[in-house]
C-alpha positions in Angstrom: -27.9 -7.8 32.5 -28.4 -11.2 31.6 -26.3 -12.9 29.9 -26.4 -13.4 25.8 -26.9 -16.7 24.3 -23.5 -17.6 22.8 -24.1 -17.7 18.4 -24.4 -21.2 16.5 -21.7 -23.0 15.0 -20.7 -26.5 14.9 -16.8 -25.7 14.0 -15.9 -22.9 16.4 -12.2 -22.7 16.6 -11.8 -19.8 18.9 -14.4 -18.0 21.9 -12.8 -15.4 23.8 -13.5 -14.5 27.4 -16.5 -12.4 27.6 -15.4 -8.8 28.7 -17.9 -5.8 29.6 -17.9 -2.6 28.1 -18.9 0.6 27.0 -19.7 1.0 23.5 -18.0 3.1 21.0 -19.9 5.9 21.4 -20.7 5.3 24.9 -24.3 4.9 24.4 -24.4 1.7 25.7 -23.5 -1.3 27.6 -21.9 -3.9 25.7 -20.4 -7.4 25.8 -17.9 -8.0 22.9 -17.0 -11.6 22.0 -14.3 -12.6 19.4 -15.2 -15.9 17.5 -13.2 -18.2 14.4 -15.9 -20.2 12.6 -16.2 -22.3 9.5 -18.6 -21.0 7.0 -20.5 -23.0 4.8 -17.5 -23.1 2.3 -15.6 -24.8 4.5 -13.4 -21.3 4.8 -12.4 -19.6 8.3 -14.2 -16.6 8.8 -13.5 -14.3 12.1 -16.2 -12.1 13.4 -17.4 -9.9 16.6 -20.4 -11.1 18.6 -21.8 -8.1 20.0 -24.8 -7.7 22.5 -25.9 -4.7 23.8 -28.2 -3.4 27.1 -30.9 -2.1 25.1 -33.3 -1.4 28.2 -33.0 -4.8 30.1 -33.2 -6.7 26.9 -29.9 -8.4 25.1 -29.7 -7.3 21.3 -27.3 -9.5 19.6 -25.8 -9.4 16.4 -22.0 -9.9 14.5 -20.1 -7.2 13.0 -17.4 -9.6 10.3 -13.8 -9.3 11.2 -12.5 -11.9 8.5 -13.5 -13.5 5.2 -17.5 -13.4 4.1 -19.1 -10.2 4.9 -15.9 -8.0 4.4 -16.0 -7.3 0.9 -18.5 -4.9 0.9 -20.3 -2.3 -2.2 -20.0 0.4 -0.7 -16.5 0.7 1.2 -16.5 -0.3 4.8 -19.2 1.7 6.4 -21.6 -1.9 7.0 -19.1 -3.3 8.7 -19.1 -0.5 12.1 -21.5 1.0 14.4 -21.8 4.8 13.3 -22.8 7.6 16.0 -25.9 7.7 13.8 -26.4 4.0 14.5 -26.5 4.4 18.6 -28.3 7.6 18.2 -30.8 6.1 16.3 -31.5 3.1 18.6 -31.4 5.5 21.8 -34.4 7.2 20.0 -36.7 3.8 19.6 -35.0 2.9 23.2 -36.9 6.3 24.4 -39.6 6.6 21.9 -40.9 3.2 21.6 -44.7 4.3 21.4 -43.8 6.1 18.2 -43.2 2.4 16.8 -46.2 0.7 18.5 -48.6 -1.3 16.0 -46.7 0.7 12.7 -44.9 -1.4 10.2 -41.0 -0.2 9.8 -39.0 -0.2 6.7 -34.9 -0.2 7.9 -33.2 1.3 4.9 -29.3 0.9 4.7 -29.3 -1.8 7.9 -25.5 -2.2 7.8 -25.3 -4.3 11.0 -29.1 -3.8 11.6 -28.6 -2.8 15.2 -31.3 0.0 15.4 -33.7 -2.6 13.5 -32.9 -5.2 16.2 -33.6 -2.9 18.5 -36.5 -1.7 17.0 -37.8 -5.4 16.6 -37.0 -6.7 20.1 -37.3 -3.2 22.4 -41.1 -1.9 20.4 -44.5 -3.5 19.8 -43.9 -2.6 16.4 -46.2 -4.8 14.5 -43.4 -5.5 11.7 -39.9 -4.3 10.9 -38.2 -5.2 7.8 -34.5 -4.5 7.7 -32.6 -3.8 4.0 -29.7 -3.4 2.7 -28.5 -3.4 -1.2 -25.1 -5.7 -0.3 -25.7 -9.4 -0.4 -23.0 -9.9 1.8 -24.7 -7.3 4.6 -27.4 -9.5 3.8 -25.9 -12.7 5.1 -24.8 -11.3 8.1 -28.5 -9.3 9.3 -29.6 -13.4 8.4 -27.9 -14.4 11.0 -28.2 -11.8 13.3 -31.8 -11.8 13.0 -31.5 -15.9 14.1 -29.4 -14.9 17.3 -32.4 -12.9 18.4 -35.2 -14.7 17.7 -36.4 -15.1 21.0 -36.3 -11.1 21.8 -39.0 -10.0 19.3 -42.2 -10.6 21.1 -44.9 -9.5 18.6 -43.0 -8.3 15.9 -42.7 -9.5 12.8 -38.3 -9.2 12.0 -37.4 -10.0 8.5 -34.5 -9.3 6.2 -34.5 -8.7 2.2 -32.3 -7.3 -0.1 -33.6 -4.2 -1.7 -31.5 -1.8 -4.1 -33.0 1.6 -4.5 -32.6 2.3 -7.8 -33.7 -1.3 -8.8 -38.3 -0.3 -8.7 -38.4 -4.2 -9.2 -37.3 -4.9 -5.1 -39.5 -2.2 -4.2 -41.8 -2.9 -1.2 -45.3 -2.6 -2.2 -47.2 1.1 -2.2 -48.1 2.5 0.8 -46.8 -0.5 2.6 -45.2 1.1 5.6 -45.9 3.5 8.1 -42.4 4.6 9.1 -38.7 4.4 7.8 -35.8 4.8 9.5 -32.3 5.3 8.6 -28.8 5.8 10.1 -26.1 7.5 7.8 -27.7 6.3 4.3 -27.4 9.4 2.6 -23.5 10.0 1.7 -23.9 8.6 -2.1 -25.4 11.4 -3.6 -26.2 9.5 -6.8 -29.0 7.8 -4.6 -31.0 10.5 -3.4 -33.2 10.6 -6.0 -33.6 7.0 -5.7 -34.0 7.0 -1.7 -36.8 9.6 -2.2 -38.7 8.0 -5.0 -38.6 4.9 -3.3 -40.1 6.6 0.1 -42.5 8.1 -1.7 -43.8 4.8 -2.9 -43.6 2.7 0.5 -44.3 5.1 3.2 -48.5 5.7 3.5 -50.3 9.0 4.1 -49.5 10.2 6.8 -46.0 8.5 7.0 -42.8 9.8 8.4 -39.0 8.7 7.5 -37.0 9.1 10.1 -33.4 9.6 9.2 -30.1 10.4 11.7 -27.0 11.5 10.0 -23.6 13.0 9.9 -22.6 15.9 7.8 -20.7 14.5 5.6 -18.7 16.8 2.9 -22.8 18.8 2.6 -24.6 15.6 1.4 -27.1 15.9 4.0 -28.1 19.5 3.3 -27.9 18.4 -0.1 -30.6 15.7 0.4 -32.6 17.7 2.7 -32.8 20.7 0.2 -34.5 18.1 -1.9 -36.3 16.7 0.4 -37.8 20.2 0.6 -39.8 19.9 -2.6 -41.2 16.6 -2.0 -42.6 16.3 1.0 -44.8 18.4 3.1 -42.7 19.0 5.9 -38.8 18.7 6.6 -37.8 18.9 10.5 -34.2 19.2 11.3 -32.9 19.2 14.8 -29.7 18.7 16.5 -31.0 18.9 20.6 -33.3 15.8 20.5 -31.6 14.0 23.3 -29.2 15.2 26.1 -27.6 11.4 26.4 -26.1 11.9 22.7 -25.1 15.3 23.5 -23.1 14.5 26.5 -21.7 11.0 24.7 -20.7 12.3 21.2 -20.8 15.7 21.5 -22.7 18.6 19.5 -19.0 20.4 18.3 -17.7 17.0 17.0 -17.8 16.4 13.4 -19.7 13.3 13.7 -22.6 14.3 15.3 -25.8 13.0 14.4 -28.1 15.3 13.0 -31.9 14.2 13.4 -34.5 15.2 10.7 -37.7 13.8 10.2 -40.0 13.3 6.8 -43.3 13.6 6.5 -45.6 12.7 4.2 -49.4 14.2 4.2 -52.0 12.7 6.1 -53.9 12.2 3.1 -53.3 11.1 -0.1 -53.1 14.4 -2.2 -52.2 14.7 -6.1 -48.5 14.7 -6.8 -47.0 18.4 -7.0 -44.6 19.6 -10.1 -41.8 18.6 -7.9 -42.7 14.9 -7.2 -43.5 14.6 -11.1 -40.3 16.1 -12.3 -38.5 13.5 -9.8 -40.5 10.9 -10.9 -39.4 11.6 -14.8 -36.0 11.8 -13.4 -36.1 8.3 -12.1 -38.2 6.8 -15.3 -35.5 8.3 -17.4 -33.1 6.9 -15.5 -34.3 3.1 -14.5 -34.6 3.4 -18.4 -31.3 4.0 -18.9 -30.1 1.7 -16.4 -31.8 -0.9 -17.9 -30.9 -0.1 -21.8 -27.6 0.1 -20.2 -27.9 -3.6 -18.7 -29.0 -5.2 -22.0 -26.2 -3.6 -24.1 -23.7 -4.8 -22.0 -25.8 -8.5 -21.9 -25.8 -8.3 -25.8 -22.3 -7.9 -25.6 -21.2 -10.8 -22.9 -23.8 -12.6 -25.4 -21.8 -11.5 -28.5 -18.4 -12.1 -27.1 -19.4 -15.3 -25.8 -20.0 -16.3 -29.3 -17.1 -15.0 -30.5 -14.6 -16.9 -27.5 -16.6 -20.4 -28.5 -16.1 -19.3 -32.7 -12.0 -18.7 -31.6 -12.0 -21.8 -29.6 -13.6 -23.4 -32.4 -11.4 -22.6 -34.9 -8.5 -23.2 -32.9 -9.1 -26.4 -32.4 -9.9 -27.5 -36.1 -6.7 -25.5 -37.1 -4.8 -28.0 -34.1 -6.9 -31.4 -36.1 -5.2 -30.5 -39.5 -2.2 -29.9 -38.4 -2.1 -33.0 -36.4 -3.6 -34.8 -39.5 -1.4 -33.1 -41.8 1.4 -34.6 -39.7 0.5 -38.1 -39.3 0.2 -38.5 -42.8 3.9 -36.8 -43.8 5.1 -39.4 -41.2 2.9 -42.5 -43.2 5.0 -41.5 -46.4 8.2 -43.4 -47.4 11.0 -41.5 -46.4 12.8 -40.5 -50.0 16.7 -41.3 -50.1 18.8 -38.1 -49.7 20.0 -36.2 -52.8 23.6 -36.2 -53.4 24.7 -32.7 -52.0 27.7 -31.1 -53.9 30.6 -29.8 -52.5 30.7 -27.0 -51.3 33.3 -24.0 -52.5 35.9 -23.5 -50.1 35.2 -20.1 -48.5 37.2 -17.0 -49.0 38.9 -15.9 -46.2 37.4 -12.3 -44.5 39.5 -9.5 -45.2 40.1 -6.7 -41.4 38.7 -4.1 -41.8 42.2 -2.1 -42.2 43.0 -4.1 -45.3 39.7 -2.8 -46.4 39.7 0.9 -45.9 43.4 1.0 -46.6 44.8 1.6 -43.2 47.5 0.1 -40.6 46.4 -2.1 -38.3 46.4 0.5 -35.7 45.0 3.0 -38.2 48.1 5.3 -37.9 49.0 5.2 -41.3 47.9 4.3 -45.1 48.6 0.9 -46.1 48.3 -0.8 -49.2 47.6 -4.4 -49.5 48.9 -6.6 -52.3 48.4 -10.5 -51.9 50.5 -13.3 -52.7 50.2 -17.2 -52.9 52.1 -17.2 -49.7 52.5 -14.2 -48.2 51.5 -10.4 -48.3 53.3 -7.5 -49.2 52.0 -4.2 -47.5 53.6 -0.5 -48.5 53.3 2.0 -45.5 53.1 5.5 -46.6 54.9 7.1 -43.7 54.7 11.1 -44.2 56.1 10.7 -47.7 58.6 7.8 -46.8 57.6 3.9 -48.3 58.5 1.2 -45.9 57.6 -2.2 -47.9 57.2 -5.6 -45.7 56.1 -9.2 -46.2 54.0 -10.8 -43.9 53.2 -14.5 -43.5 50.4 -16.3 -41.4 53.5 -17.2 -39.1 55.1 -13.6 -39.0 54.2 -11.8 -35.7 51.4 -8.4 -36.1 52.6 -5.1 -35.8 51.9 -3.7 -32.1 50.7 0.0 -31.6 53.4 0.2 -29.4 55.5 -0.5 -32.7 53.3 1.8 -34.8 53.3 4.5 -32.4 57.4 4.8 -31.7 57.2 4.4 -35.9 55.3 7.8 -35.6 58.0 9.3 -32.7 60.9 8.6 -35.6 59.1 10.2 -38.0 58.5 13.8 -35.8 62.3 13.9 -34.2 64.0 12.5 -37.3 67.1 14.9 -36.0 67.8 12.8 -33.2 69.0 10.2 -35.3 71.4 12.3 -37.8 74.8 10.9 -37.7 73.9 8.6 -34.9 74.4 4.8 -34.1 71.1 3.5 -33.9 70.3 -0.2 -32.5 66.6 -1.7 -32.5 66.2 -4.1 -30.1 63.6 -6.5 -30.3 62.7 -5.4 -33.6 60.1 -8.0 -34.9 58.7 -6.7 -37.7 61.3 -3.4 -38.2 59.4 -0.9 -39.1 60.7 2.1 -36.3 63.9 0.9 -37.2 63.2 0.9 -41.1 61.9 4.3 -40.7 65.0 5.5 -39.4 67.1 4.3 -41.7 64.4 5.9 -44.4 64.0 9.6 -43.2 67.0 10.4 -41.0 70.8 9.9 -41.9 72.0 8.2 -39.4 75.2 7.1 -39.5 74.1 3.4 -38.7 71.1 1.9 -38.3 71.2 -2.4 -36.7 68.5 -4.5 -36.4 68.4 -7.1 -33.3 65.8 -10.2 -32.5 66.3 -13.1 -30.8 64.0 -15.0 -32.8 65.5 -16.6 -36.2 62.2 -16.7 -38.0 62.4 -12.4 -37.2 65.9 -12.4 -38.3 65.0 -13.9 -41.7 61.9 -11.1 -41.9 64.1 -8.8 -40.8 66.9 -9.3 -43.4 64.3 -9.9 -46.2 62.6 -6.6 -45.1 65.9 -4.5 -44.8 66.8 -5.9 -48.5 62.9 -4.4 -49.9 63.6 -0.8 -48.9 67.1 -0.9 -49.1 67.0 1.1 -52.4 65.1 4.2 -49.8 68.0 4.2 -47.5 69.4 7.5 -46.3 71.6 5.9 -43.4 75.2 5.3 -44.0 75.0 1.7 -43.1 72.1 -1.1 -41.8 72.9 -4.3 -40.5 70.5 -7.5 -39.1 71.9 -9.3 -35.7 70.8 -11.8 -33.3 70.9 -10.8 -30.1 69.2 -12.3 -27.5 68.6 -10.6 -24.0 71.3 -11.4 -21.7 74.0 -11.0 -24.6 76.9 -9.0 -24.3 77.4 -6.2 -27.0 81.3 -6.6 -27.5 83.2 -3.3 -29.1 79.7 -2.3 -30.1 78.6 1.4 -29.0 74.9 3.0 -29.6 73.7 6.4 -29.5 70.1 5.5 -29.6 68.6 2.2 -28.6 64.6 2.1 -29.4 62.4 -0.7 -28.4 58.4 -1.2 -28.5 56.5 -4.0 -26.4 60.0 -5.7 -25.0 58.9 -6.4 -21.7 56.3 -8.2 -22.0 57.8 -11.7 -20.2 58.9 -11.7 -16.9 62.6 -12.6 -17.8 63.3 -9.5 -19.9 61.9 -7.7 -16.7 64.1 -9.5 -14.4 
């Protein structure tokens, strides 16, 4: 086999080693080379030279690995050699006077293999390979350059043709054969694929098409195919080689059917003309469908530049607007009055009339320098004064208040001694609801002493204890001649000293 020229590029960045194989289907001999390139762009693309042993003769061509030519219409089915593919260039490898002196119309070229073959392998007196992607496009371009030399006679070119688009038709009767190789899985385009044969292929004309079943949209197109040409021949043993390579039970296996068109040029029968009015109907709606959707790039073209504009003359004002307020004189500030001092926020248990801890109902009288609260204990008033420097009651505090109030037996005829009292009011609520035979209040603190005595003189007049008394004791201090029944405390251990 000889060996294939090596494809064009000034900026190659990678050539792998040549290596000889089998092809995918094993169909063929193949040599498969790996190349980095620079495009026109100036971007890296990375494709697969490929050059197959098509009867003595090197066929050539790149399948695209990396940037340009991957993004693809319809999916990725350009982009690899299908079963159908080597079937169909085994066919014009063994039938090559079927392709003498005809011209060939390639539909769906994909790679264009079979049309290179069918170029470089027949004396086919033209072959015109098509595709609807511009990026499949670009590639058969250059494909077609890497075997320039191979087609002897033959006339290769490459154009883009979209089936449903009559304006990239080939003229009428222009060709005498067309082959395809799996281009009839979009079932939205067989009424476009068969119109467009109709037109191209002359009296007499065959299109010969190799195919996979895929999901029933071969049946599906030969069923129609049915009622528009003359004659429909489907075979599946047309060549032992494919047999034995792919195999007839495998899913992919290429079905061959071949599309005639009469010898002679007859009037059209109902079923050509109702597919004809199908595709009028439809190019006409395609193409009302294109210029409503120009009218509206048009219209919201117009209305981007009228946004823009406006934006921008609202921005000018404003700008304006602001360079003058900066020209004017700046006018000398007003003299601003004072301001009246704010009153100070009430809590919210002032408010609704509660403790601090919300255990009991509180009422709230203020003063110039202090405030008097009245706790409604269960029936029992406890009166105390509090100043900004008096400490708050704790819910420690409020909660052993509440303890005194359910187990006011304890107490009765009992020594009682509050230590740590603060504010008083367990303590003051034993000397209120229990008779206890004594009832002392301690603190260490001086400023608690004097808001303890001052509270113990309010509610004196509530008393039901024999006898109260205020002390200072400090913790530490030694309680000389002094005996207690009950000591209560709330929140005492707080510093690290009374817990030592």
């Amino acid at each position: 086999m000889p060996k294939p020229p090596c494809p064009p590029g000034k900026d190659e960045r990678h050539l792998a080693q040549n290596q000889g194989e089998r092809s995918h289907w094993g169909l063929f001999d193949r040599i498969a080379k790996t190349v980095r390139d620079v495009d026109e762009h100036g971007q890296v693309v990375a494709y697969k030279s490929l050059a197959y042993n098509c009867g003595g003769k090197a066929v050539e061509f790149r399948q695209p690995l990396e940037g340009s030519g991957t993004k693809l219409m319809h999916g990725d089915f350009a982009r690899k050699i299908s079963p159908s593919e080597e079937a169909l260039a085994t066919f014009i490898l063994k039938r090559p006077r079927v392709f003498h002196a005809r011209r060939v119309l390639v539909v769906g070229a994909g790679l264009g293999f079979a049309g290179l073959v069918a170029g470089a392998c027949t004396s086919a007196r033209e072959v015109l390979l098509t595709d609807g992607d511009p990026e499949v496009v670009r590639v058969l371009e250059t494909s077609l350059q890497l075997n320039h030399g191979a087609f002897d006679e033959s006339r290769v070119a490459v154009q883009q043709v979209l089936w449903d688009r009559m304006e990239q038709w080939p003229p009428r009767h222009s060709f005498d054969l067309v082959i395809g190789a799996d281009v009839v899985y979009l079932e939205d385009l067989h009424w476009a694929l068969l119109e467009m044969l109709l037109r191209v292929l002359r009296p007499g004309g065959q299109f010969l098409l190799f195919a996979s079943r895929r999901n029933g949209s071969l049946e599906k197109f030969l069923a129609t195919s049915k009622s528009v040409f003359s004659t429909v021949e489907v075979s599946t043993d047309y060549d032992p080689d494919v047999d034995q390579a792919i195999g007839r039970s495998s899913k992919c296996f290429p079905v061959f059917a071949k599309l005639s068109v009469p010898a002679e040029e007859a009037e059209d029968t109902q079923a050509v003309l109702e597919l004809r009015r199908q595709f009028a109907e439809r190019h006409a709606a395609e193409l009302r469908k294109a210029e409503r959707a120009e009218r509206r790039r048009v219209k919201a073209k117009a209305a981007h530049r009228a946004r823009s504009q406006s934006l921008l003359a609202r921005r000018e004002r404003r700008l304006q607007a602001q360079e003058e307020e900066a020209a004017l004189p700046l006018a000398p500030p007003e003299p601003s009055e004072p301001s009246a001092p704010r009153k100070p926020l009430r809590p919210t248990a002032e408010i609704e009339g509660r403790s601090d801890w919300g255990l009991f109902e509180r009422e709230c009288v203020n003063h110039a320098d202090f405030k008097e609260f009245t706790y409604n204990c269960e029936g029992h008033k406890v009166r105390l004064h509090r100043t900004p420097s008096s400490p708050r009651i704790s819910a420690s505090a409020e909660s052993l208040a509440c303890w005194v109030l359910r187990h006011p037996r304890c107490f009765r005829r009992r020594r009682v001694l509050e230590v740590g009292a603060g504010q008083g009011l367990p303590g003051l609520l034993v000397a209120a609801s229990a008779e206890a035979k004594h009832v002392e209040f301690s603190d260490g603190d001086p400023l608690a002493l004097e808001a303890l005595a001052d509270a113990v003189k309010l509610n004196e007049s509530s008393f039901v204890a024999d006898s109260t008394s205020v002390s200072r004791l400090s913790f530490g201090d030694v309680l000389a001649g002094r005996k207690f029944d009950w000591i209560i405390a709330s929140d005492i251990l707080e510093t690290k000293a009374v817990r030592a």
